[in-house]
Each structure stands twice: as structure tokens, then as C-alpha cells.
C-alpha positions, 0 to 999 in steps of 0.5 A, a space after each residue: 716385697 715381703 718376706 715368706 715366714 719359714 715354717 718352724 722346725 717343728 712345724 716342718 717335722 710334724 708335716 713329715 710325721 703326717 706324710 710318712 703315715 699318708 705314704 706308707 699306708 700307700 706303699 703298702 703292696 710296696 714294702 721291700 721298695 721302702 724298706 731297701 730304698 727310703 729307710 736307708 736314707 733315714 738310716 743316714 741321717 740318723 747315724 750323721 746325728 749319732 756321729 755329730 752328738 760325740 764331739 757336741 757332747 764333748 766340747 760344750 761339757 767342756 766349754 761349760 766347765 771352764 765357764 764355770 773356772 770352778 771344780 766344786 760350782 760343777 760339782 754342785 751342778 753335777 749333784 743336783 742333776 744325778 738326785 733330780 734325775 734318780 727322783 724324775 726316773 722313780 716317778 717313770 718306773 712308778 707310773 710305768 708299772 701302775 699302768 702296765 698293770 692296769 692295761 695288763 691282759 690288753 695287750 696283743 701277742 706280738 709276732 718275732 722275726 729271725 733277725 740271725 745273720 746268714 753267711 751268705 748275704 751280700 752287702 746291697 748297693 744302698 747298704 753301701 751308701 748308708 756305710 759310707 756316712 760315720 756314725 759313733 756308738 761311743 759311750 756316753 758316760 765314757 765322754 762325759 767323764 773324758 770332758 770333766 777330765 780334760 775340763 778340770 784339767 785347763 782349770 787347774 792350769 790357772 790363767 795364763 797363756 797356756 790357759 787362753 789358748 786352750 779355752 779359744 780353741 774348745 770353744 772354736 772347736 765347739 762352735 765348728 761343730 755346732 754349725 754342722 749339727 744346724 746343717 744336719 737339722 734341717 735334713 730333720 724332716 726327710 730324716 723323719 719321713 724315711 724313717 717312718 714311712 718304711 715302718 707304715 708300709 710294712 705294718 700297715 695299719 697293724 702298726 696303728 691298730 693292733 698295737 693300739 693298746 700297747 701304744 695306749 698304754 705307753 702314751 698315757 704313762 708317758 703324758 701323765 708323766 710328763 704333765 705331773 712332773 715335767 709341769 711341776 718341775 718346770 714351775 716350781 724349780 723353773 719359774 716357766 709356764 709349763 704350756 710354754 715349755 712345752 711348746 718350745 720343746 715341741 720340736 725335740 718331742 716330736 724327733 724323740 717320737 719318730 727316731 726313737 732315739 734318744 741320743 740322737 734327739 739330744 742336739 734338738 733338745 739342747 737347741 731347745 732349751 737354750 733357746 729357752 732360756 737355758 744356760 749353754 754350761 748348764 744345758 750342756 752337762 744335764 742333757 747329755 747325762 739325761 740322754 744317757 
């Protein structure tokens, strides 16, 4: 018999997109149920991707480092990267102000909400539950410079014994927690479906409609953005068609849109690229910058 084609990743999390809207204009006149018993759940996998980005980020700048077994190749590597990045963030701030400027007097007055801590609440059931699962906040600058450090550092040791082992172990270590980051990417689409719906349901259609001109205003600074300097980018350095770029970067954009989050789109988007074409030493010290 023939076998079923598996839906894509990206596939999978744009049908979670849809659903979400579809049930959260339906819980509507049921928003504290969503809120107290589906958003944790996507609480959850957000603060597994949060805790897996950590020693990903780590080890992979690591292993890309001893790949490279040369301090000035990473040093070039690194210098291209922090220039290419302060051009691509001149670009955004430019657009974004020409943009904010040309919407500005559009945009809705958007109510506050108290979010101060009262003393006597209590820590709820599902509270609980969603604690129960680690999620890391280090500081992703503060892991990069820990993994140059420790990269370096089995650099200068030269070849040897010593040496050998130290790079098998980083590159064991890497690929341990490389198979938890596929097990925690395919929980992508409940993931993004609990996160999600519980924000419909609250909003409603406010969340579509009187915000339209915000939301208007972002996207259209953000898909000039990314088709005249991505698309650049992409053809002129990368010698790649920028419509198959964005169609291999479609899962990561579409994880980015509904978490909100950029570090914990960040094991996607090297998913991503490296099956893209990416070298691993390159797309493991870019990224993780780009995302801090």
C-alpha cells in the first residue's frame, strides 16, 4: 500500500492558525475557560522551546567553533554577522518610522489592564502544571560569549587526546538535545492553537478589527521590509531565489507570527536554514545572535 504524505510542519501550524481563530471567535462567551485551561498548555510549550533554545544555542556555537579550529575564520564570520545585522536593523527602524508616521492619527486608542500583584491570590491547579515544566530566561548574549569562551578554549588546546574527547562530547551533547527540540517541534501546532485561541476568545473580533490599523500598519512595514531587503539579501549574497527562500522559511515565520517570540522561534528557524542549505558553524552562531 501507499504511503500517506505527512503533512509539512508548516502546513500543520497554518491549519492550527485557522483553528484557533475559528475556536476562539466560538469561546467567545467562554474566555475565562480558555484563558485558565487552553492557554496554559500553550504556556507549556512555550516555556519547553525557552528551555531547550539554552543548551541548543550553547553547544551548536560550540560545535560550529571547533569545526571552524580557527579563532580569526570566527572572528571574520563573527564581524560580517554584527555589520550585516546593524544594516538589516537600520532598514527596519527606517521603514518602521516612515510607516508609523504615514498611519499616525489611524490607530485606535488601546485600552490598559491592571496587571499589579494582589497578595492574596492563589496559585491555581493549572498554575501548578504549567510550573512544573523548566523554561530558561538566561541571557542570550551571556550564552553566546559562554560558548565562544569554552570554544576557544578546546581550540587552543591543539590536537590531541584531551582535545578529541571534548569535541565528541560537544557534538554528542548537541545531538541529545537536538532530538529533544524535534520532539518538542511537533507539539508546534497545539503549541500555537493554545496560544492563540485563548487571545480570539478574549478579544473577539476587537482583536481583528479595531486594531486592524495597527496590525496594517506593522504588517505592511514588515512585508516591505522583508521582500526589499530579505529578497535582496537573499540574491545578491546568497545566490538563492528569494520566493524559495521564503517558502523554506515559511514554518519559522508562521511560529514567529503566533508566539510572538523570537527565541523560542529560534530551533525553527535554524531547522530552517540548514535545510536550506545553511552550514550548521554558520547558522549556529548567526541565528542565536539575530534572535537576541
Amino acid at each position: 500500500m501507499k504511503e500517506k504524505k505527512k503533512l509539512s510542519l508548516a502546513a500543520q501550524i497554518f491549519i492550527a492558525l485557522v483553528l484557533a481563530v475559528i475556536a476562539g471567535l466560538l469561546m467567545q462567551k467562554y474566555a475565562n475557560f480558555a484563558e485558565t485551561y487552553i492557554k496554559p498548555f500553550g504556556t507549556i510549550f512555550l516555556n519547553l522551546l525557552k528551555f531547550i533554545v539554552v543548551p541548543i544555542v550553547l553547544f551548536s556555537i560550540m560545535c560550529g567553533i571547533i569545526s571552524m579550529k580557527d579563532i580569526k575564520k570566527v572572528g571574520s564570520i563573527g564581524a560580517k554577522t554584527v555589520v550585516y545585522y546593524m544594516c538589516t536593523t537600520a532598514f527596519a527602524i527606517t521603514f518602521g518610522l516612515i510607516g508609523a508616521n504615514m498611519f499616525k492619527g489611524a490607530f485606535p486608542k488601546i485600552a490598559t489592564t491592571d496587571l499589579s500583584y494582589k497578595t492574596d491570590q492563589t496559585i491555581s491547579l493549572m498554575d501548578t502544571i504549567v510550573n512544573i515544566f523548566p523554561s530558561n530566561f538566561a541571557n542570550m548574549l551571556q550564552v553566546i560569549v559562554t560558548a565562544l569562551i569554552l570554544g576557544f578554549g578546546i581550540i587552543l588546546l591543539g590536537e590531541g587526546e584531551r582535545n578529541t574527547r571534548l569535541v565528541t562530547a560537544c557534538n554528542d551533547l548537541n545531538d541529545v538535545f537536538m532530538k529533544c527540540m524535534e520532539m518538542i517541534l511537533k507539539l508546534s501546532p497545539i503549541g500555537v492553537f493554545c496560544l492563540l485561541s485563548p487571545v480570539i476568545a478574549s478579544n473577539g473580533p476587537a482583536i481583528i478589527g479595531s486594531l486592524a490599523m495597527v496590525l496594517l500598519a506593522a504588517y505592511v512595514c514588515y512585508i516591505i521590509h522583508a521582500v526589499v531587503v530579505y529578497s535582496f539579501a537573499v540574491k545578491t549574497m546568497g545566490g538563492m531565489s528569494p520566493l524559495k527562500f521564503f517558502k523554506g522559511m515559511l514554518p519559522a515565520i508562521m511560529f514567529a507570527f503566533s508566539s510572538s517570540s523570537s527565541v523560542g522561534t529560534l530551533p525553527i528557524n535554524m531547522e530552517c536554514v540548514e535545510n536550506m542549505g545553511a552550514s550548521k558553524e554558520v547558522s549556529s552562531f548567526v541565528l542565536p545572535l539575530g534572535a537576541t
